[in-house]
N, C-alpha and C positions, 0 to 999 in steps of 0.2 A: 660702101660696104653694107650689103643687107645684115639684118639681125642674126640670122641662121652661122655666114659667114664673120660676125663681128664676135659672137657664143661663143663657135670654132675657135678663132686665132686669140681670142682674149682669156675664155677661162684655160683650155687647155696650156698657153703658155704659162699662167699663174699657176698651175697645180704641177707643173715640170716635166711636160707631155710636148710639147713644142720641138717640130722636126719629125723625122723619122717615124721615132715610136707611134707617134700618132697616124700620120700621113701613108705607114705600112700596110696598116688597118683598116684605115677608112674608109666607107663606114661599116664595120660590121655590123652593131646593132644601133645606128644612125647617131643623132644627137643626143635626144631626150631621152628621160623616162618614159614609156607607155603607161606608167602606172595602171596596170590591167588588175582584173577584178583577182576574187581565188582561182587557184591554182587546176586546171582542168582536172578531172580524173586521174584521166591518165597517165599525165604528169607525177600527181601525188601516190600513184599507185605503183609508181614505175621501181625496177628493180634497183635504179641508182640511187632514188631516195632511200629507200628499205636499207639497202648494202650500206648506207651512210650512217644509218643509226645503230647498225647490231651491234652489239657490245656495249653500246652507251645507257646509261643510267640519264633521262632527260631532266629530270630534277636536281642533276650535278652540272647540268650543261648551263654555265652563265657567261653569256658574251661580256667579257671586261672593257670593253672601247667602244663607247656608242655615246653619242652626241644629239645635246639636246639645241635645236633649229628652231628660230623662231623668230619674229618683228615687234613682238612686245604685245602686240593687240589684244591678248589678253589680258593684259592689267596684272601682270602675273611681273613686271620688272626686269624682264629682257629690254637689253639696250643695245642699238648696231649704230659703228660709227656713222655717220653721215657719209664718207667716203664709201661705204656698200651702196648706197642710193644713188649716186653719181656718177653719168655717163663720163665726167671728168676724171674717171679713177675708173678707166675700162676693166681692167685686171679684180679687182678690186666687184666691180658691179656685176661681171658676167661671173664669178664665183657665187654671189650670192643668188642669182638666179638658177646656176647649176644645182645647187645646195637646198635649195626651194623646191626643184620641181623633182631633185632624188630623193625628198621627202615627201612628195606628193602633194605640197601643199602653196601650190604658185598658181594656183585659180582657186583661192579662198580667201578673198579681200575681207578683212573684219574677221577673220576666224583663222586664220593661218596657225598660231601655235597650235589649237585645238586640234587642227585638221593632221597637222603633223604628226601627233599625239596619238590622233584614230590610225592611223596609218602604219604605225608600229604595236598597235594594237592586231590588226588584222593581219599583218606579217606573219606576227608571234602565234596567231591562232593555225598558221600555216606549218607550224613546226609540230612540235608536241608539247604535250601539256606537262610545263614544270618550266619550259623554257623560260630564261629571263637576259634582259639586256639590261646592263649595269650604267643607268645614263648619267654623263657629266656636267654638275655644272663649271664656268669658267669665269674665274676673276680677273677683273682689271689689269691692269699695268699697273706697277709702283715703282713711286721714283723711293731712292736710299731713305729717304725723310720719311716713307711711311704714306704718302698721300698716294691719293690714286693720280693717275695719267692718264685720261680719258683722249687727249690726242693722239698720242700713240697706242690704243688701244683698241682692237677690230671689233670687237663686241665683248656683252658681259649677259653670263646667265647666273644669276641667283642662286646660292645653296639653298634657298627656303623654298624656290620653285621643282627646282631637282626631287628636293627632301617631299615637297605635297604630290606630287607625280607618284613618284613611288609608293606612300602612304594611299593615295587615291585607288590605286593600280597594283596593289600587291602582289597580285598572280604576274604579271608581266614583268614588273621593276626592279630592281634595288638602285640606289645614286652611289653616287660618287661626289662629297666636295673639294672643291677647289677654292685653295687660300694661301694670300699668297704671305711669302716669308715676311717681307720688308714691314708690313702692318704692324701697326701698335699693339694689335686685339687677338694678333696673327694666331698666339697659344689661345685665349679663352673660345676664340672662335671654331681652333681645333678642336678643345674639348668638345662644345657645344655639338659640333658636325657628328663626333663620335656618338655620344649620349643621345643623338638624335638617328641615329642608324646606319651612317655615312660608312660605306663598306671601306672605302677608298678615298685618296685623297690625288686632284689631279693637277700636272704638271705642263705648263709646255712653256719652259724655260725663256725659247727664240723668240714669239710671241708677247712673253709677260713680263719680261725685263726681270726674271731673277737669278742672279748668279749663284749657283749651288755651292760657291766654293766660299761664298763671301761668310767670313762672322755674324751677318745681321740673320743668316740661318737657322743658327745653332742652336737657340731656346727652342725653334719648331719642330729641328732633328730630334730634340731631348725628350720633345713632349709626343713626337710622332711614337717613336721608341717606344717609349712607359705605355702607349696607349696601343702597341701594336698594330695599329693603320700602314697599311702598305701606302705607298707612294709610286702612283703611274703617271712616268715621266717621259716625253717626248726629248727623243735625243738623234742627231742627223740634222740633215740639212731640214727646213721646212720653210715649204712653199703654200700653203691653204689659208693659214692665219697670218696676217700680217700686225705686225708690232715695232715696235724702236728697233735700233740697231743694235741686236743684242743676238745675231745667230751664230755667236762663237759661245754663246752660253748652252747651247745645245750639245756639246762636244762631252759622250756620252764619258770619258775620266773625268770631269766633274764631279759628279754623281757618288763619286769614292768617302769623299766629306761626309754624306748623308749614309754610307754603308760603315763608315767607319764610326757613327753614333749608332748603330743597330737599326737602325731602318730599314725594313723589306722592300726593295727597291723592284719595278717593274719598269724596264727599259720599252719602251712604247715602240714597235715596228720593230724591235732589234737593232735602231740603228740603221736601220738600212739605205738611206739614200743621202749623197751627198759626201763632205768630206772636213776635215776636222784638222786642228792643229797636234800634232802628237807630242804635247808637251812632257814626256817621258825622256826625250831629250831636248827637254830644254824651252824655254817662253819663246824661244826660234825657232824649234822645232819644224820638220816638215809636214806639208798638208800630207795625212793619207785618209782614205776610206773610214770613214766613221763606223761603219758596221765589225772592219779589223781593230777596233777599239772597244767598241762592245766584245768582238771574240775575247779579245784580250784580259778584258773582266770577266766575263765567261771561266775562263780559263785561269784565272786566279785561285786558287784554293783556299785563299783568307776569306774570301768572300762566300765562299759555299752555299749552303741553302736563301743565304740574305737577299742574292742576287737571283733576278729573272729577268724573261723578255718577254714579250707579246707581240704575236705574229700576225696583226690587225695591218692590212695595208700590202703586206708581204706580196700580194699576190696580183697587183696592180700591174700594168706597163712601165712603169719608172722606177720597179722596183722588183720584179722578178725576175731570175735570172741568179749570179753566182750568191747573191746572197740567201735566197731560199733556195738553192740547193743547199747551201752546206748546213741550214738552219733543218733540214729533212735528214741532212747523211750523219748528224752528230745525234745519234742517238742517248750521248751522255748530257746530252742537255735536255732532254725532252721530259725530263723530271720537272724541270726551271722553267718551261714555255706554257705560256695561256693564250689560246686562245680568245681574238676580240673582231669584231667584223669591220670597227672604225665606220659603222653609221653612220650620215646617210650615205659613204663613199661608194658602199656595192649598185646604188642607184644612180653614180654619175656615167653616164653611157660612154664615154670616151676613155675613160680610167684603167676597163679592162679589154684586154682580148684574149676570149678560149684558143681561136687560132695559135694565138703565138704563143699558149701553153703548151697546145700539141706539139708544134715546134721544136718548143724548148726539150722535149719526150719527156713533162711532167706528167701529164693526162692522156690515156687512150686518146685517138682518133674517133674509136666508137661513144664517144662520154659529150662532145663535143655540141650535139644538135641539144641530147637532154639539156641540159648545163644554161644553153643559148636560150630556149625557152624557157625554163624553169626563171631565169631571170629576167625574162619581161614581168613575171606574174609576182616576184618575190626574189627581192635580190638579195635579202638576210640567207631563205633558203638556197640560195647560187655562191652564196659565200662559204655558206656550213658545205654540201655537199663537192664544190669544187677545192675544197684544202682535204675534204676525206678521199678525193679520188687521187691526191697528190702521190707523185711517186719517185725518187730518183736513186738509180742503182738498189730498187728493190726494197727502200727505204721506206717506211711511211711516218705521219706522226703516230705516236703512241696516243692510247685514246683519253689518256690523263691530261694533252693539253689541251682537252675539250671540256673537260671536264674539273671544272673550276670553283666547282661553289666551296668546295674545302680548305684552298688558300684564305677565299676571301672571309669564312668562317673562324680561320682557327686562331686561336687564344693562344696565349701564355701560357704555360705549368709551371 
């Protein structure tokens, strides 16, 4: 199997593109990134862009779900399992190469995080000025004891690197940390992350071995609470990070634990892919739809302003479809919804297709060629302007879930 054809059947299986979805497609806009310069004129001048920004306030617009990519070679404390490096762990090796080159930085031997780093820089100058992406760092695995698990753990990016990114980069950044429950430090570290400017604090449960429902939680609910930091948590199935066997800890009624201490809870993706035990009846309960469990808290009235989602992902092959319809046709949620782009994902070229948007009769027919180029050039900008041209039954988003910086702002009274 050549490299091109090993890319194909390896990362694409690992990301939950494997069969159909992919093979319907293929290639519309090939393997790779192009990572191509700025954005022609034309492009930038075109009526789709323009139409995508009216009514928005660009200094309100802050992508919530952006990830920060890297190999460590900056001496900056990123760490990737050995299992990314190893053709022994195909699944595993071709994601991290997809993840590389949709960050543009997979021909920058010795400079990789930098290069990554410039490259969400020049995105952002693609957009307009005020834009900000909310970048993650991610912690370890922990076992109940508090220690880290660095063999089941797929990588680690430092809150202190997140935090100097952002400080470095103020016009472009804000972070987001991530810490996890199980730790000894788990509160003083919260505080610290707060007092340090941590907009956010991030989750992904299936990945990092913590269960939301467990008591060893509950000092970091209490201290999240008092300190009003939202919590962006990954809930559904997940396939991009690999960790222990813990992807029944993603089954977004969990989550209620942490809502039910006052925690502003952001459901990462809505839930959307994949399928969940409905322990509502019962620790036997049947598997359904993780995303009709996210409804389901949605739809709870105890929870009201506490709970949200973020529609970061929504919009991929493996995940468009009845669930962003009805996540467009419930306009009484669109109060709750943040938009996030899930960086570098709009740069893995197998992930989307306009095609099967049009299809789906989310997106004109005529939006389709813009949309296609625009994301050679800029695929933050192919994210923002492809979820504003969204439409079903007349539906749109309202332009509040673009516009985000006031969640991640607001205080107490």
């Amino acid at each position: 199997m050549n490299r091109r054809r090993f890319l194909i059947a390896a990362g694409t299986a690992g990301m939950g593109l494997a069969g159909a979805a992919v093979w319907r497609f293929w290639p519309e806009q090939g393997l790779l990134n192009p990572c191509l310069a700025a954005l022609p004129r034309a492009l930038a001048e075109h009526e789709l862009v323009h139409s995508a920004w009216s009514g928005l306030d660009p200094a309100q617009v802050w992508d919530c779900h952006a990830h920060l990519v890297g190999t460590g070679d900056s001496g900056n404390g990123i760490w990737l399992n050995p299992a990314l490096e190893s053709m022994l762990h195909p699944l595993q090796y071709a994601q991290r190469l997809f993840f590389l080159n949709a960050g543009c930085a997979h021909e920058a031997p010795g400079r990789v995080d930098q290069s990554y780093v410039e490259r969400m820089h020049n995105l952002l100058e693609g957009l307009r000025p005020g834009v900000k992406l909310m970048l993650f760092a991610f912690d370890y695995l922990h076992r109940e004891d508090g220690t880290a698990d660095r063999d089941n753990s797929s990588f680690y990016v430092p809150n202190e690197y997140a935090r100097n990114i952002a400080r470095k980069h103020p016009k472009f950044f804000e972070w987001v940390a991530s810490i996890h429950p199980y730790r000894k430090d788990c509160v003083e570290a919260l505080e610290r992350a707060a007092a340090e400017g941590a907009r956010a604090i991030k989750w992904l449960p299936a990945a990092q071995g913590m269960n939301p429902t467990s008591p060893l939680c509950d000092p970091f609910f209490t201290a999240l609470a008092k300190l009003d930091l939202p919590l962006i948590s990954h809930a559904g199935e997940e396939r991009a990070v690999h960790g222990g066997n813990t992807q029944h800890f993603g089954n977004p009624l969990l989550l209620r634990r942490a809502l039910d201490h006052g925690v502003r809870v952001v459901v990462a993706h809505c839930g959307s892919m994949g399928q969940d035990r409905d322990i509502d009846q019962g620790e036997n309960g049947p598997h359904v739809d993780s995303f009709d469990l996210f409804a389901r808290l949605m739809d709870d009235a105890k929870y009201g302003p506490k709970l949200h989602g973020d529609i970061s992902a929504m919009t991929q092959l493996n995940r468009a479809g009845p669930a962003l319809e009805t996540v467009l046709r419930r306009e009484d949620w669109h109060p709750r919804l943040l938009n996030g782009s899930d960086y570098p994902l709009p740069g893995v070229m197998p992930l989307f297709s306009v095609t099967y948007m049009v299809q789906l009769g989310l997106i004109p027919d005529s939006a389709a060629q813009v949309l296609t180029e625009i994301r050679k050039h800029n695929p933050l900008l192919f994210d923002f302007v492809l979820k504003r041209q969204l439409a079903f039954r007349g539906k749109r988003f309202a332009k509040s879930v673009f516009e985000t910086r006031r969640f991640f702002e607001k205080k107490k009274v």
